[in-house]
Each structure stands twice: as C-alpha cells, then as structure tokens.
C-alpha positions in Angstrom: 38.8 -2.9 -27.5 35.2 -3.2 -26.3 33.6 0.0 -26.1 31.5 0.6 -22.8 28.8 3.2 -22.9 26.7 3.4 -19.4 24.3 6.1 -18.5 25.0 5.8 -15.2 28.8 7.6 -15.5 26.8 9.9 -17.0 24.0 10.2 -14.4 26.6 10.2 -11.3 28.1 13.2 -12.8 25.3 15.3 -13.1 23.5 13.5 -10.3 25.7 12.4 -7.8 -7.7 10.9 -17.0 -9.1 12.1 -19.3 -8.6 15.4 -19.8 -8.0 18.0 -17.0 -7.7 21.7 -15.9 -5.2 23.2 -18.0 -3.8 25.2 -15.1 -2.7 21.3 -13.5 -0.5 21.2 -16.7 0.8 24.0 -17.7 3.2 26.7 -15.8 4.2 26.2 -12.1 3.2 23.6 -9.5 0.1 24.6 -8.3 1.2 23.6 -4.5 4.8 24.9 -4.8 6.7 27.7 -4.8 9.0 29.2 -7.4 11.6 29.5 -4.5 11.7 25.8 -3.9 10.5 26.0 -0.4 8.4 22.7 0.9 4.7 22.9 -0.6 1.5 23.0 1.3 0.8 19.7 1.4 0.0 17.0 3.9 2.7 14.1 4.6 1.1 11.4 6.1 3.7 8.9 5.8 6.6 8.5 8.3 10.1 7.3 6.8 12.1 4.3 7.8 15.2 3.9 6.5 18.5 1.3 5.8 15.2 -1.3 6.0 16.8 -4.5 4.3 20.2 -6.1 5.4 22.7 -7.1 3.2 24.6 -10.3 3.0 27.5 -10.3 5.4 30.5 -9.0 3.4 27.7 -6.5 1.0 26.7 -3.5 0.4 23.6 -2.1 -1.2 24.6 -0.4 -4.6 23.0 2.0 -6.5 19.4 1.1 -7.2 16.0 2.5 -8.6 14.7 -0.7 -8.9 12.3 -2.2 -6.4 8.8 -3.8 -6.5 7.2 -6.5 -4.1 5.7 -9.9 -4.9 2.8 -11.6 -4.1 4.0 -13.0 -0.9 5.2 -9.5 0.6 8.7 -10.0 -0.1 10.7 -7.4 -1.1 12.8 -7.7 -4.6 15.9 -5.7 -5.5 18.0 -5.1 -8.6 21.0 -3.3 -7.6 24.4 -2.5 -9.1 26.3 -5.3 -7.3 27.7 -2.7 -4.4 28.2 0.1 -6.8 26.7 2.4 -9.6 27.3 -0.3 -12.6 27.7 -4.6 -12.3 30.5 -4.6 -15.0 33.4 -7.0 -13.9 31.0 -8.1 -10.4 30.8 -11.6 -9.6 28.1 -10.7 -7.0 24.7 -11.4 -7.5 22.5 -7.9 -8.4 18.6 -9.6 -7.5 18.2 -10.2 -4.2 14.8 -11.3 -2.5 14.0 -10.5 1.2 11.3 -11.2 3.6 9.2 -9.1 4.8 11.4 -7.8 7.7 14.3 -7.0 5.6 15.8 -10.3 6.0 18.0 -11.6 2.4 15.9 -14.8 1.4 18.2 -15.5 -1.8 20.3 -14.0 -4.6 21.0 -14.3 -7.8 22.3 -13.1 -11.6 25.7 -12.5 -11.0 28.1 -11.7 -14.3 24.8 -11.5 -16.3 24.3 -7.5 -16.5 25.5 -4.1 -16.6 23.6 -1.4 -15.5 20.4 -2.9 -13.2 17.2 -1.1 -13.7 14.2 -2.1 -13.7 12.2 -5.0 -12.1 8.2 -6.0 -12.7 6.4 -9.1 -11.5 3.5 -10.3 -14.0 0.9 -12.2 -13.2 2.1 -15.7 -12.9 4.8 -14.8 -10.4 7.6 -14.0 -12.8 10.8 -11.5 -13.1 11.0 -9.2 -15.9 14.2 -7.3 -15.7 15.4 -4.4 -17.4 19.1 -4.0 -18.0 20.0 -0.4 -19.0 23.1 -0.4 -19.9 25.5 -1.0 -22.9 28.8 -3.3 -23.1 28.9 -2.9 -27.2 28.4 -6.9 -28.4 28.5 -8.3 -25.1 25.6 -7.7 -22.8 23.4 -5.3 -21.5 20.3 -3.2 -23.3 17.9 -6.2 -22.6 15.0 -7.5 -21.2 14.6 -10.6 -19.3 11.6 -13.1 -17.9 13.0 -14.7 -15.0 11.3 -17.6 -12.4 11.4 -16.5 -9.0 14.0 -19.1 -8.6 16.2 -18.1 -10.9 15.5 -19.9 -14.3 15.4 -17.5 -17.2 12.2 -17.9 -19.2 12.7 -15.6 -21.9 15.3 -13.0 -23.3 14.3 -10.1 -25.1 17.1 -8.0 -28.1 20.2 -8.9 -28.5 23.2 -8.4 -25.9 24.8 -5.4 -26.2 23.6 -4.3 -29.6 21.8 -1.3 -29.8 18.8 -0.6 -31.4 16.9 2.2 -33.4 14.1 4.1 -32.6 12.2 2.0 -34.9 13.3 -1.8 -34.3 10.7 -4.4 -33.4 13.2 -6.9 -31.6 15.8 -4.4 -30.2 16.4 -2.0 -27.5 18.7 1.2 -26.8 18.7 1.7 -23.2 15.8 0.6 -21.7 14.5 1.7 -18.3 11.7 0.2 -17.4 8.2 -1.5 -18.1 4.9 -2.4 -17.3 2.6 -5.1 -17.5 -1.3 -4.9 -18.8 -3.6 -7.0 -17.2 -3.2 -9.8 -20.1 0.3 -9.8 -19.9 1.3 -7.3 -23.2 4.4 -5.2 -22.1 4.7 -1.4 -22.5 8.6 -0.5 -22.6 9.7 2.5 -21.9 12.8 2.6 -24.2 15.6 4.5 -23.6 17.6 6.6 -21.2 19.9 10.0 -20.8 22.4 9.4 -23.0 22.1 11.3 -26.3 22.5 7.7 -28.3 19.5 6.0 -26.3 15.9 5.7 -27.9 13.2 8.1 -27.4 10.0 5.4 -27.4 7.4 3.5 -25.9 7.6 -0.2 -27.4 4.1 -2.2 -27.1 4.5 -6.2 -27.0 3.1 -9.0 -26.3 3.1 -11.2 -23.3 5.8 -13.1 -25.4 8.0 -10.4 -26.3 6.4 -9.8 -30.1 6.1 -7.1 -31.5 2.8 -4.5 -31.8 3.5 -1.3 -32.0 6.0 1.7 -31.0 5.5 5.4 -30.5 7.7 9.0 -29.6 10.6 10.0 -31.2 13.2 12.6 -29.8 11.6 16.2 -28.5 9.6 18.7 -26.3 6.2 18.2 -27.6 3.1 16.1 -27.3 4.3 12.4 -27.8 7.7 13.0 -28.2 10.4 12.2 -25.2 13.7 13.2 -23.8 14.0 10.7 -21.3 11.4 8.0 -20.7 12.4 6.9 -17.2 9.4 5.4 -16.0 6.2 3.9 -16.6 2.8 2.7 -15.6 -0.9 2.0 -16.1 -4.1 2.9 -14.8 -7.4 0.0 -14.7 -8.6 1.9 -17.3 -5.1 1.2 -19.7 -3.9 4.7 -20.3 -0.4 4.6 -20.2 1.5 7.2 -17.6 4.8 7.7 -18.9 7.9 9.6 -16.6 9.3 12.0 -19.4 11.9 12.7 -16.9 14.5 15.4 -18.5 11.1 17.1 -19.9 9.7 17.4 -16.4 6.4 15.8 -17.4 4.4 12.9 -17.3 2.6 11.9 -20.4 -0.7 10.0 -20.8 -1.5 7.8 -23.8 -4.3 5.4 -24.8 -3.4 1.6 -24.6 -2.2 2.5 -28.6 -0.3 5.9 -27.7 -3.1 8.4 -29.1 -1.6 11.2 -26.9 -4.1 12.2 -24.0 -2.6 15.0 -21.9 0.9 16.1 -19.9 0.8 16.6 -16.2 3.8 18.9 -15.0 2.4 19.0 -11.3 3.9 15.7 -10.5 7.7 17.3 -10.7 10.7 15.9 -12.4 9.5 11.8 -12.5 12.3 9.7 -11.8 9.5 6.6 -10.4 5.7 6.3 -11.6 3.9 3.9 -10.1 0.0 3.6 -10.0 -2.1 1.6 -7.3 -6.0 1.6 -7.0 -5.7 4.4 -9.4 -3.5 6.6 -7.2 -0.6 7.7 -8.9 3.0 7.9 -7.1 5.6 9.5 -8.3 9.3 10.1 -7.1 11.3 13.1 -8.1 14.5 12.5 -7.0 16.3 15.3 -9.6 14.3 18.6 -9.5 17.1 21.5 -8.9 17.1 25.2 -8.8 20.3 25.7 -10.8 20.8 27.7 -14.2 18.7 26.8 -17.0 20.2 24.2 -19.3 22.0 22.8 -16.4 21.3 19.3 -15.5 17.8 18.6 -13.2 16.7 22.6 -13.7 13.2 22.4 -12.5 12.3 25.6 -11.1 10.0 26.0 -7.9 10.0 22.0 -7.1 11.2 20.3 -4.2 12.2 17.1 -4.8 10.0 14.4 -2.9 7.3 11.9 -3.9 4.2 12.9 -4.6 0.9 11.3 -4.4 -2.8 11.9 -6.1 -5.6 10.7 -8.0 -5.0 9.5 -11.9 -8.8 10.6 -12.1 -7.8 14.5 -12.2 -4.5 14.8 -11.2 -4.8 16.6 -8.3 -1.8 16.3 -6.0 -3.2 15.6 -2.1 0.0 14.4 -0.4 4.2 14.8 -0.4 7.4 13.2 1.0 9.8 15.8 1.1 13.5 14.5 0.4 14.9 16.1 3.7 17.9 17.3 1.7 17.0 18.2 -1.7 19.6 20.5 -2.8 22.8 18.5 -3.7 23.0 14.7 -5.0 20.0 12.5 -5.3 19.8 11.1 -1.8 15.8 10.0 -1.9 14.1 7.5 -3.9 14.3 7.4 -7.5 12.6 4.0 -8.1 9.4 3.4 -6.3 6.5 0.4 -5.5 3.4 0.2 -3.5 2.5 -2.6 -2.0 -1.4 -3.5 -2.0 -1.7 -2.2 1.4 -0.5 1.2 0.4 3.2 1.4 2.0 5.6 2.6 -0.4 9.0 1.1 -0.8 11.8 3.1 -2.2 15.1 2.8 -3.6 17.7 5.1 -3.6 21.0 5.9 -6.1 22.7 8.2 -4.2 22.8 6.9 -0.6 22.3 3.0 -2.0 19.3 2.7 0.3 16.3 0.7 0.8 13.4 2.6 2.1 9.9 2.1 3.7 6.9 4.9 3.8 4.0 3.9 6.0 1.1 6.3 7.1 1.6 7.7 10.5 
C-alpha cells in the first residue's frame, strides 16, 4: 500500500538590513497589543474579494500560491477544488487576465499538495509541490513554459530527502529567484519528517550550498514557509512555527530575526518593501498550534531598510480558521494579490 503523507491533513486540523534596534526583534510587537486587539497602524488598502472566476463546473481550492507575470495576469496553483490534488483530474495552474477572467489551465494528475509558484526572468514557471505520495510523486520542483511545456524537473517523485541532500527535497514550500537566475529553496514544511533548510542552486537546478537544521536559534528553522530577497541579496526567510523572519547573506551568514512582522505564512519583497501575511497568529495556550501572543493576524507592510512596520490589513475575523491570505504577491504597481486556504479565495488589496 502506498503510504500518503501530506501536511496539509495536518494543517487543516490545526488550521482549518543590516542590523537593527534590538527592541524591533525581540519581545512583543511594538504596534500591538498583548490582548490581540487591532494595532495602531494605518490601512491604506481597500479589500476586494472572490476576484477571479472559475471555470464553469469549479471551484477555487485551497491555495497560498499566487504571483503575477509580466503581462499582468494573474497565476494560480491551487489544490484542484480542495485542500490536496491527489486522485484530481482537474487542472491545479490556472492563468487569468487581468479582470479575473480564466485564460487557460493546466497540470492536471501531475501533483499532490500545490504550493508554491515563481516566475524567473525569461517568463518561466517554477512550481513547488509540497507534498508526499511515497515513490510516486510530489516533494518536487518544476520549470514550466507559460504554455505548459515542462523545462526542467528538480528531486525525485515522491522520495524524500535529508537535511543534507544536494538533489532531493522533503517538503518544499517555496522559492525565490536572484537576479541571475540561482534559486533559494525554502525546504520543508510542518510535518515533523520534513527538512529544516534553505537549499542554494543554480539557475539549472545544481547544487551550491545548504544551510539550517531543526531549532529555535539563529539559523536554525521550524518551519521555513516562505521566502524572499531584497536588491541587495539578503535572503528573508518566513520561519513560520518560530514566529520570526530570518535574514541571511546571499551564503546564509546569519544577519538578524525580525519578530515584528507576526507569524509569516507569505514574504514577499518589492522595491525593497517587505510584505508579509500572517494568516496563523492565535491567542490560545502555549504549545498549542499558531500561539502567537498579542498579534492580530493580517499582512503587514514596511521597509527591509529597518524594519519598521508603517502599514496593516487586518484579517476581519482572526480568531478561528485561517480565512485571510496566506500566500501573497505584489505586483509592480504596488497592489497586493492574495490567496487564501481557508475560504479558497482570490483576493485584491489596492490603496484607497
């Protein structure tokens, strides 16, 4: 019997620069309070919501993965109408114009647990599939055409990799892409079997280095959700279950933590403003699942100069499942796009 492992069962369960002041990294939010009540921050961005339509006959599935290509249309990589593509025949990347409207599909039967998508700068797909159908599929990364072709496959399907392989991945959630095309993995997930690791590549998928290992301190991850860089290279990674984002040189020399950011599900960086969606934050018991004390979950917006937070999207209910963005991209002219796992939504942020 093939054994399935997917975060995501996992996740719906529990879910539904240089340096810098150490009082922005250490201790409570600066601009929250310890009762979880809104912060005193400015929201210049109004919400529209439910912004793409679906094929007749489809529904949006569970997705944190969303970024925008050079024309202005709008890419997704969702979980073929529910929270894992195991056993769809529908197609999980879909493209859409501008005004929401689908363009075309495609990758059906080819993953398990969507999420992550990254354009480099030719115009092409990189995918990340998260999830694990033991020596089958899944825990790979992919270069894609925009018309479908597949360019290039990175690890093995469905084998699982350690925290030191240089052609295999455990988990993966997401990536980014330098300006001469090398590719910073964030490697690994929430389940206690994933890796713990930032894998550094090359624009063709060889290997140049790795860094992290499992743990609490400086370098060291629980969760590497996201990930992003600055123009300067440093490397912003979402050490989600630690509530932290961590900066490293281009060659992980650790830099500094950032706590003020909340619980980073999304990390995104545009003009050197950083974004970042927390879409898990929770006042519950410590130990418990999300326990993030005196944050409301929202995305929050500042400078990777100093990491000052100057601005906040409140998640309008923040208190039971995730029901606001956890992936998140910004398009050149500042909107921010989101996409949602708990309410399988598509949504669009633009100032006021």
């Amino acid at each position: 019997m093939k054994r399935i492992l997917i975060p995501a069962v996992i996740y719906v369960l529990l879910a539904a620069g240089g340096n810098t002041p150490a009082a922005a990294q250490q201790g409570p939010a600066p601009n929250d309070q310890q009762n979880n009540e809104l912060p005193n921050l400015p929201n210049p961005y109004q919400t529209i919501r439910d912004f793409v339509t679906m094929p007749e006959g489809r529904k949006m599935g569970s997705t944190n993965a969303i970024n925008l290509d050079a024309k202005g249309n709008i890419w997704v990589f969702e979980r073929c109408g529910a929270n894992i593509c195991t056993g769809s025949t529908v197609d999980p990347i879909l493209e859409f114009d501008p005004s929401g409207k689908l363009i075309k599909s495609f990758g059906a039967g080819k993953f398990v647990f969507p999420h992550g998508i990254e354009f480099d700068h030719d115009g092409n797909l990189w995918i990340v599939d998260a999830g694990v159908v033991d020596k089958v599929k899944g825990s790979q990364i992919f270069k894609y055409s925009p018309d479908g072709r597949l360019l290039l496959a990175l690890g093995k399907p469905g084998i699982r990799g350690t925290n030191t392989s240089k052609d295999l991945f455990n988990e993966p959630s997401d990536l980014a892409i330098a300006p001469n095309g090398d590719l910073y993995v964030a490697d690994g997930h929430i389940a206690a079997e994933s890796n713990r690791r930032i894998v550094h590549l090359t624009k063709d998928g060889k290997f140049i280095e790795q860094w992290g290992m499992p743990g609490m301190g400086p370098g060291q991850f629980d969760n590497p959700h996201s990930i992003a860089l600055d123009s300067a290279g440093r490397v912003f990674v979402g050490d989600r279950s630690n509530n932290r984002i961590q900066i490293f040189s281009p060659h992980g020399q650790f830099i500094t933590e950032w706590r003020q950011f909340g619980r980073p599900s999304g990390v995104r960086i545009q003009n050197d403003i950083l974004y970042v969606a927390d879409s898990e934050s929770r006042n519950n018991a410590p130990g418990q699942y999300g326990f993030n004390p005196g944050y409301h979950r929202g995305i929050r917006i500042g400078s990777v100069k100093d990491g000052v937070v100057t601005a906040f999207i409140p998640d309008p209910a923040p208190k039971n499942g995730a029901s606001f963005p956890e992936g998140i991209t910004v398009g050149k002219d500042g909107v921010i796009w989101g996409a949602s796992i708990g309410d399988r939504n598509v949504l669009k942020f633009v100032r006021k």
